[in-house]
Structures are given as C-alpha cells and as structure tokens.
LUMKELUM-109388 format. One record per atom (N, C-alpha, C): atom name; x, y, z; residue number from 0. Coordinates in steps of 0.02 Angstrom, whole numbers, plus 50000, padded with zeros to 5 digits. Layout:
('CA'; (X; Y; Z); NUM)
...
***
This chain:
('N'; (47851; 50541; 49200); 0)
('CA'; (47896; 50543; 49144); 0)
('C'; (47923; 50473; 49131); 0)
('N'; (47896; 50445; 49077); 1)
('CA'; (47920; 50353; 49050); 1)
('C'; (47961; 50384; 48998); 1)
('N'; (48022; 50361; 49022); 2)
('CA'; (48038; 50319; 48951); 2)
('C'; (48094; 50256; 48953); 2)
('N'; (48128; 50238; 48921); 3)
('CA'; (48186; 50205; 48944); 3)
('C'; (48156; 50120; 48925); 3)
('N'; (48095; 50115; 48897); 4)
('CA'; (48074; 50067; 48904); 4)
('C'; (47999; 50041; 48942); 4)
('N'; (47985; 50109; 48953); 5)
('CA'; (47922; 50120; 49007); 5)
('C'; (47942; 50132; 49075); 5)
('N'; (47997; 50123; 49081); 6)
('CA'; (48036; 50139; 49146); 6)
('C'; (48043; 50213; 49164); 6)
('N'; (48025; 50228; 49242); 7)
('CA'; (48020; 50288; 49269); 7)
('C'; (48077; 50326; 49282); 7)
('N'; (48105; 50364; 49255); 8)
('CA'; (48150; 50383; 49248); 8)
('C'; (48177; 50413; 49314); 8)
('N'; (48135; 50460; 49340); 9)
('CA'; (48138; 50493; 49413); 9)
('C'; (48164; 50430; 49447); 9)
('N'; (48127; 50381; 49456); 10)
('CA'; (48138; 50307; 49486); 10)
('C'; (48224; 50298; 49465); 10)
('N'; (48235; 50290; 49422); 11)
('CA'; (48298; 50279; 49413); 11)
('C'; (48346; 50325; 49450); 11)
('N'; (48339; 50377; 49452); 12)
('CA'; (48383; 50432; 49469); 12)
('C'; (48395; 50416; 49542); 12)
('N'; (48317; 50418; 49570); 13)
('CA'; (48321; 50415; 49652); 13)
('C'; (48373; 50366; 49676); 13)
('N'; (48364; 50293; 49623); 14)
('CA'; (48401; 50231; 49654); 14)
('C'; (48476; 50251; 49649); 14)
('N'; (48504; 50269; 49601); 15)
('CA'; (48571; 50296; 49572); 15)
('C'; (48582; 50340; 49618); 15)
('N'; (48554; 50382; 49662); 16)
('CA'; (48594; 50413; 49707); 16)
('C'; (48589; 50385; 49754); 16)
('N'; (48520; 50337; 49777); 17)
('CA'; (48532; 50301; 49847); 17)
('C'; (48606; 50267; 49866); 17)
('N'; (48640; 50228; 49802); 18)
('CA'; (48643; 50156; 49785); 18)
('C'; (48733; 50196; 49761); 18)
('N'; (48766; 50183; 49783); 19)
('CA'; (48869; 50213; 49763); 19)
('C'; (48865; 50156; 49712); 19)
('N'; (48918; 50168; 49649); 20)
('CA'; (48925; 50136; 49606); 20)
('C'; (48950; 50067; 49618); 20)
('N'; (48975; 49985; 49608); 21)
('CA'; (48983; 49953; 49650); 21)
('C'; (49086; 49950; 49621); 21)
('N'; (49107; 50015; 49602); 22)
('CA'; (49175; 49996; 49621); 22)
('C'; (49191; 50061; 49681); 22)
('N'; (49135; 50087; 49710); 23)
('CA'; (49151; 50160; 49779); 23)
('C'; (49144; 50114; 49815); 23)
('N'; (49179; 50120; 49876); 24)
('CA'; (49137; 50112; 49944); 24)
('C'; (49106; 50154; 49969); 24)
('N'; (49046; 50128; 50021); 25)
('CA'; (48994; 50166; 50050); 25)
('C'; (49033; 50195; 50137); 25)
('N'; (49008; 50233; 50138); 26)
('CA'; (49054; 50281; 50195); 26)
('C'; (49044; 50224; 50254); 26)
('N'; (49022; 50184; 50256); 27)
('CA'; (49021; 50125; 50299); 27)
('C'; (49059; 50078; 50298); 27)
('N'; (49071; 50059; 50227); 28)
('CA'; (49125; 50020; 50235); 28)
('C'; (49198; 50065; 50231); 28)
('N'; (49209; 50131; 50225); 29)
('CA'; (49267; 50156; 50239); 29)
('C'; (49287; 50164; 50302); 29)
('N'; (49232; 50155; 50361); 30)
('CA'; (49236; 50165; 50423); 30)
('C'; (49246; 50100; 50428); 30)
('N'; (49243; 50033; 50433); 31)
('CA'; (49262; 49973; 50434); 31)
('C'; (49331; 49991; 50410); 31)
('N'; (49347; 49979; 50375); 32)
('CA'; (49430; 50000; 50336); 32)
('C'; (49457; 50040; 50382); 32)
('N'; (49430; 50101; 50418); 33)
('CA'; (49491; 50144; 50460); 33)
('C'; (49477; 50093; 50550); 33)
('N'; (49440; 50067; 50551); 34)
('CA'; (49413; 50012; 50617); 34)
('C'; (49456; 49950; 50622); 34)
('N'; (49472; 49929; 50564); 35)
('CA'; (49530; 49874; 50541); 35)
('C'; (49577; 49911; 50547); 35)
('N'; (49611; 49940; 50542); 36)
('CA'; (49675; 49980; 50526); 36)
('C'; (49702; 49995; 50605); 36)
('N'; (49639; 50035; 50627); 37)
('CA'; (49634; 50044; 50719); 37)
('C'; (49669; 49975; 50742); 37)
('N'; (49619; 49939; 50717); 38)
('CA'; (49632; 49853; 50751); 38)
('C'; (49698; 49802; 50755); 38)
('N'; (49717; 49826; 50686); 39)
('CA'; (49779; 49818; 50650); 39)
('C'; (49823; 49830; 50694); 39)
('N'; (49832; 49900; 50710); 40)
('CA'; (49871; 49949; 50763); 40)
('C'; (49882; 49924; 50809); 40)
('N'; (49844; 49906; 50843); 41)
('CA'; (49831; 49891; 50909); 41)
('C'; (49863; 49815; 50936); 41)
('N'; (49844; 49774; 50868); 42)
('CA'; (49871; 49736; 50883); 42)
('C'; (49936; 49731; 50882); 42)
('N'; (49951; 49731; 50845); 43)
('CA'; (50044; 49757; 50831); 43)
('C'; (50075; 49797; 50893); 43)
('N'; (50034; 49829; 50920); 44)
('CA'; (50058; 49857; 50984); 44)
('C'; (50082; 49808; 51049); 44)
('N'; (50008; 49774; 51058); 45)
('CA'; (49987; 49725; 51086); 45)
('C'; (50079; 49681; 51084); 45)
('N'; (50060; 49643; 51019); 46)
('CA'; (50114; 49588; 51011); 46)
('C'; (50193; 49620; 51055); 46)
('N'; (50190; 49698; 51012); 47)
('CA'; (50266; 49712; 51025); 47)
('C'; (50267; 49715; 51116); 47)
('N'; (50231; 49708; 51163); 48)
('CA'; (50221; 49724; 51221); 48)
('C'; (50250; 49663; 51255); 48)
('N'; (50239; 49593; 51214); 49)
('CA'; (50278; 49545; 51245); 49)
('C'; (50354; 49526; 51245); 49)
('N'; (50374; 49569; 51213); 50)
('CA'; (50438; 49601; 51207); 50)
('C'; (50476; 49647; 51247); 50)
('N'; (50457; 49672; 51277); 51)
('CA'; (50456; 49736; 51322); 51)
('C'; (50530; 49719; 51354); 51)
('N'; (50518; 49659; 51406); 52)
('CA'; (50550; 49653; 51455); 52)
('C'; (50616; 49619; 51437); 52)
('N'; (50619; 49559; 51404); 53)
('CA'; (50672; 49538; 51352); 53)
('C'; (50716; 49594; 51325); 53)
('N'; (50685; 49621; 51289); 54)
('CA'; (50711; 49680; 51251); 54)
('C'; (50753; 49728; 51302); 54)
('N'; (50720; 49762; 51370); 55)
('CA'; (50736; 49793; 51416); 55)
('C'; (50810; 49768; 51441); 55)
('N'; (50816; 49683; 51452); 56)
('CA'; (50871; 49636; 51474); 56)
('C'; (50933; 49638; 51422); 56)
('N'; (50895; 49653; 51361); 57)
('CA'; (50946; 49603; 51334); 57)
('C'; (51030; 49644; 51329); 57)
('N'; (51033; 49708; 51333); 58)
('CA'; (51091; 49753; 51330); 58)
('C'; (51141; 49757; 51382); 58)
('N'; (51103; 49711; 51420); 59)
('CA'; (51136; 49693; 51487); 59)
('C'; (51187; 49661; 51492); 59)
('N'; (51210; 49609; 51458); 60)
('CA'; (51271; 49579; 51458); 60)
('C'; (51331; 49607; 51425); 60)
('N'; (51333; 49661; 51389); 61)
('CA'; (51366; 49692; 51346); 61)
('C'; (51390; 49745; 51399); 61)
('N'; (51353; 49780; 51450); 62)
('CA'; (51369; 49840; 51490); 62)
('C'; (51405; 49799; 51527); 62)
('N'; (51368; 49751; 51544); 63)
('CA'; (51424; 49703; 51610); 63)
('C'; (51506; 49679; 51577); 63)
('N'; (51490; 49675; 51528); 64)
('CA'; (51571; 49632; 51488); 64)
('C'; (51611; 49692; 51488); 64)
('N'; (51594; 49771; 51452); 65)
('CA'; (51617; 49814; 51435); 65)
('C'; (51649; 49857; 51529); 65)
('N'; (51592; 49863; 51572); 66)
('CA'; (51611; 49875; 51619); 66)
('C'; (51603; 49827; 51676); 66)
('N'; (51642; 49789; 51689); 67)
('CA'; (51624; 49716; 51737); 67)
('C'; (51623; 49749; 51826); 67)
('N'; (51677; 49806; 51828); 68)
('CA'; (51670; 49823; 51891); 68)
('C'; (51619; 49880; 51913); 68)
('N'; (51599; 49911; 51856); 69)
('CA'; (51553; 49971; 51861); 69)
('C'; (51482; 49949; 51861); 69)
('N'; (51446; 49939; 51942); 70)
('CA'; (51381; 49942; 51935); 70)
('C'; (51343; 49995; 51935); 70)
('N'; (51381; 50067; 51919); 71)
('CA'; (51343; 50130; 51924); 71)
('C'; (51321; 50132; 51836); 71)
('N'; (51359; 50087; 51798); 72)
('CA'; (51358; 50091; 51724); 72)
('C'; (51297; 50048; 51699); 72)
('N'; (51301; 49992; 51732); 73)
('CA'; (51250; 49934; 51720); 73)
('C'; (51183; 49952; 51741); 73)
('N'; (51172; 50023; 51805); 74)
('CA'; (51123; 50016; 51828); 74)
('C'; (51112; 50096; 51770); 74)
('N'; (51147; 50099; 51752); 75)
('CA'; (51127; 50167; 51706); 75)
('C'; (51085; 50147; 51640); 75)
('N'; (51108; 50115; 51615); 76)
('CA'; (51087; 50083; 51565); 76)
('C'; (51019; 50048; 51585); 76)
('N'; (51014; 49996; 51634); 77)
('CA'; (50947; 49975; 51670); 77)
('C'; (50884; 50022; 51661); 77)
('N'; (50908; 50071; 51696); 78)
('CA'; (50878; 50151; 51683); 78)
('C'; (50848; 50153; 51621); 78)
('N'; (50910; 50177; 51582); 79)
('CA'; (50860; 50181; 51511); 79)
('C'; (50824; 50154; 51491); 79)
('N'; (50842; 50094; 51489); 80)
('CA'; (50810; 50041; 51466); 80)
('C'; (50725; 50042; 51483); 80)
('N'; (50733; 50035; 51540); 81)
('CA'; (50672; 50036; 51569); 81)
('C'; (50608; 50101; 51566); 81)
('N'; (50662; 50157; 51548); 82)
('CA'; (50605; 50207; 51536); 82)
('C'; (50594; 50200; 51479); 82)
('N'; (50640; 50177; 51412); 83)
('CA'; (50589; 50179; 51345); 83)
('C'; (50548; 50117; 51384); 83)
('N'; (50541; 50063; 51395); 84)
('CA'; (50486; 50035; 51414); 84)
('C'; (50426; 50056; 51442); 84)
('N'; (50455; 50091; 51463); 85)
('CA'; (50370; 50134; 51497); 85)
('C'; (50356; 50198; 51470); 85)
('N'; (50399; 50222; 51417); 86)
('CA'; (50356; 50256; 51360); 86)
('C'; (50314; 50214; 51302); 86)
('N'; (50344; 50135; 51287); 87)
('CA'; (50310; 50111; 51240); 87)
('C'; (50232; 50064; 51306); 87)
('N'; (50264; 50067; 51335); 88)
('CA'; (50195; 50039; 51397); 88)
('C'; (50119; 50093; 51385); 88)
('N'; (50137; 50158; 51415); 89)
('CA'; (50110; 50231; 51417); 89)
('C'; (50078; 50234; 51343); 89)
('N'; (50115; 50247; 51288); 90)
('CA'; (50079; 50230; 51210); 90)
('C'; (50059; 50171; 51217); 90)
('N'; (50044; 50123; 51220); 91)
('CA'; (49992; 50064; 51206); 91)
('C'; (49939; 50067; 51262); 91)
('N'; (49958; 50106; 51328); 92)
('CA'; (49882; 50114; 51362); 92)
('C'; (49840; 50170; 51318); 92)
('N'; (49892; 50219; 51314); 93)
('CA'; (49839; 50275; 51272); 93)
('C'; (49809; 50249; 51229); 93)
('N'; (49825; 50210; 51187); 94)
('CA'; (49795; 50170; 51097); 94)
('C'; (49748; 50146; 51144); 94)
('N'; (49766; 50110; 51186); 95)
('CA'; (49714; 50040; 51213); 95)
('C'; (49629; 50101; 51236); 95)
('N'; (49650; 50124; 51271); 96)
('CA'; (49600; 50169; 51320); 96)
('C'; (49572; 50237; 51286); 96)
('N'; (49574; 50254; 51213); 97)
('CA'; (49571; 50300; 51178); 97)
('C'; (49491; 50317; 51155); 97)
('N'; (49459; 50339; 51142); 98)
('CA'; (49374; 50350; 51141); 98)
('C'; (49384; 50320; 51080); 98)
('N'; (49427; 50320; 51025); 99)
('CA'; (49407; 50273; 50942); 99)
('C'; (49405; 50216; 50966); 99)
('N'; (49455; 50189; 50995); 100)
('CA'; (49464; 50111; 51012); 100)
('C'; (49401; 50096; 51056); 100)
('N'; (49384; 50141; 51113); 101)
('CA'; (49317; 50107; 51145); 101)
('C'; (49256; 50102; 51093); 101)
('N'; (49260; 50178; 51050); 102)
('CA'; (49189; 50166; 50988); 102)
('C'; (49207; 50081; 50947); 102)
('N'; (49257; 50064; 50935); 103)
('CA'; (49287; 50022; 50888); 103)
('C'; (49274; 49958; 50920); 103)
('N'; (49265; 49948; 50985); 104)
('CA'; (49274; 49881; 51016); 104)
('C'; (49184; 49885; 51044); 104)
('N'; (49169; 49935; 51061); 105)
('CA'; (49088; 49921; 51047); 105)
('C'; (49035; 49897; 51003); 105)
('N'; (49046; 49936; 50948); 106)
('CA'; (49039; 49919; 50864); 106)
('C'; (49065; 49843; 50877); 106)
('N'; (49113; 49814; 50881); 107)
('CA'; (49112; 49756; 50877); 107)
('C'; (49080; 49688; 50930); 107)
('N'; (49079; 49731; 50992); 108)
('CA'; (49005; 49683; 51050); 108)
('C'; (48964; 49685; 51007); 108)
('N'; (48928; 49739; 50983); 109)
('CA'; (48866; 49750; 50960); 109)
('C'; (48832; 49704; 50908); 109)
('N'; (48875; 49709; 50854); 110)
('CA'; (48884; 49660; 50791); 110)
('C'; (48875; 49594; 50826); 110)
('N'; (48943; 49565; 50869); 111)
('CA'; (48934; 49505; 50896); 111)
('C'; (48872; 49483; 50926); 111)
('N'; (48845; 49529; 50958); 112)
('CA'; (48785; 49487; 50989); 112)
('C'; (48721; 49503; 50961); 112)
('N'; (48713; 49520; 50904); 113)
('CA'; (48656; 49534; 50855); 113)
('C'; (48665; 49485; 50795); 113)
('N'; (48743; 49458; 50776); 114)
('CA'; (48743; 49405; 50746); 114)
('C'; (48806; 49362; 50765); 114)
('N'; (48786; 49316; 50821); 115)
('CA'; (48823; 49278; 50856); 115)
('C'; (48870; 49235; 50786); 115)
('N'; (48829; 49215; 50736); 116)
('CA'; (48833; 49150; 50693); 116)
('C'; (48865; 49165; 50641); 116)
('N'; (48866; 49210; 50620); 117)
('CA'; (48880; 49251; 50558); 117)
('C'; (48953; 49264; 50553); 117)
('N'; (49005; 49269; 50599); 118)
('CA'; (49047; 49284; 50627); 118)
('C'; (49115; 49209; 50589); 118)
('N'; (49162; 49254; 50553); 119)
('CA'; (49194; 49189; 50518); 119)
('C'; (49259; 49174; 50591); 119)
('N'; (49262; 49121; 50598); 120)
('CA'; (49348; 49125; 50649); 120)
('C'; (49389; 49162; 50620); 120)
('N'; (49428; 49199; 50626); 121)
('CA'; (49490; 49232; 50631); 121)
('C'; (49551; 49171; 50624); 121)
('N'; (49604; 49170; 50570); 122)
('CA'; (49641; 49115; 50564); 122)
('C'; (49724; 49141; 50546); 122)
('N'; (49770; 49165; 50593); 123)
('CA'; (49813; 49191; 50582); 123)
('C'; (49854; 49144; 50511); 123)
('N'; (49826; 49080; 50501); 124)
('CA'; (49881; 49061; 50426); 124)
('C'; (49852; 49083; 50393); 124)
('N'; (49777; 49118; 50382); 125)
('CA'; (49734; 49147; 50336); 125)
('C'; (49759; 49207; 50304); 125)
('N'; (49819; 49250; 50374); 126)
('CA'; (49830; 49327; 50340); 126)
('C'; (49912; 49319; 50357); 126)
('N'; (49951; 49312; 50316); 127)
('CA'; (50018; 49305; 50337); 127)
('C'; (50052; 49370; 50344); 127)
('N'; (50019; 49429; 50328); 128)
('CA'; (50050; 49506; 50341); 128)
('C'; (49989; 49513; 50417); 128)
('N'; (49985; 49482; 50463); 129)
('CA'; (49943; 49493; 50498); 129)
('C'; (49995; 49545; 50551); 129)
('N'; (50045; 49547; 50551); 130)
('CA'; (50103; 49567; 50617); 130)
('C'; (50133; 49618; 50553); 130)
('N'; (50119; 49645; 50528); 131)
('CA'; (50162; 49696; 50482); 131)
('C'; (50139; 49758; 50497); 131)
('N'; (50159; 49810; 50535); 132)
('CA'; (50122; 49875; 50557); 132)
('C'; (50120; 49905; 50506); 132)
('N'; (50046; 49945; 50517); 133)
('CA'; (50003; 49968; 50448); 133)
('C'; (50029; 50032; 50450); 133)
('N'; (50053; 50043; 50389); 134)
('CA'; (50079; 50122; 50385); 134)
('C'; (50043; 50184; 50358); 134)
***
C-alpha cells in the first residue's frame, strides 16, 4: 500500500509506534528520572549525616545553663538526642542498603565501565539546587 508520496505507509505506522513522539519520554528515560531522584535522596541523606553529631551536642549548653546542678537532666536530654540520631542513622542505612539503590548503583558500574569516556564530571557550581531535598 504506497501512497504519501510513494511512501509505505505500513512502514510509517511501524516507525510511529516504535519511535514516542519527541516531546514523551521513553520509559527509559523515566526510569533515569526516578534513578536521579533515588540519587538525589540519598544524597541529601548522606550530607544531612554529617550533621548528626553537632546537631546531637548542640542542646547541650542550654540543659546545662537551665539546670547547672542536674546531671540526671543533661544526661536525659543526651538520651534523646542521641536516639533521634540513630533513627536518622537506621533511615539512611535502610535508603543506603535498599534493593532500588543496589539496582540504581549497578546500572551505574555498568554504564561506567562500558563507557568509561562518555561520562561528563559532576560539578556542584553546575547545579546550585543540588542539596534541596526532592519532594
């Protein structure tokens, strides 16, 4: 069946469904997009982790001023402190150690060492919302 110009029309059709229009993405690059997002996550996790312990300290001088003779108060607070720390510790191993994040960090060996060269540096002045957790 010609027409169109002598052009095979069937031919056309086949390509038009191979081929997403070029303003869709292809379910490949939406899986890149939720792989970034993962990555995104993670990192932001990551960062907030060097915080942990600072953060844990810093309420400390305020329990001591407020109660100077009470170390049952200072060590109460210590307490707390320290267990949200090791709930936000506990969530960033789970993220870290999670079967998406291992698929996600494979996918990315894989890529790397099939195209060592291809690979642009990563340039944190490049993305200035780089530390903004993805909502």
């Amino acid at each position: 069946m010609l027409s169109n110009g002598g052009r095979d029309v069937k031919q056309d059709v086949k390509r038009s469904k191979s081929q997403p229009p070029d303003n869709e993405e292809t379910p490949e690059e939406q899986q890149l997009q939720r792989d970034l997002k993962h990555l995104d996550l993670l990192l932001v996790r990551c960062r907030d982790m060097r915080t942990t312990i600072p953060r844990m300290l810093s309420g400390m001088p305020e329990v001591a001023r407020n109660n100077p003779e009470s170390l049952e108060a200072m060590f109460g607070e210590l307490v707390n402190h320290m267990k949200s720390a090791g709930t936000e510790i506990q969530d960033f191993a789970k993220l870290y150690t999670s079967e998406e994040n291992k698929k996600v960090l494979e996918k990315a060996r894989k890529s790397r060492t099939t195209n060592p060269k291809g690979i642009k540096p990563w340039l944190y002045k490049d993305h200035p919302d780089w530390a903004d957790v993805p909502r």
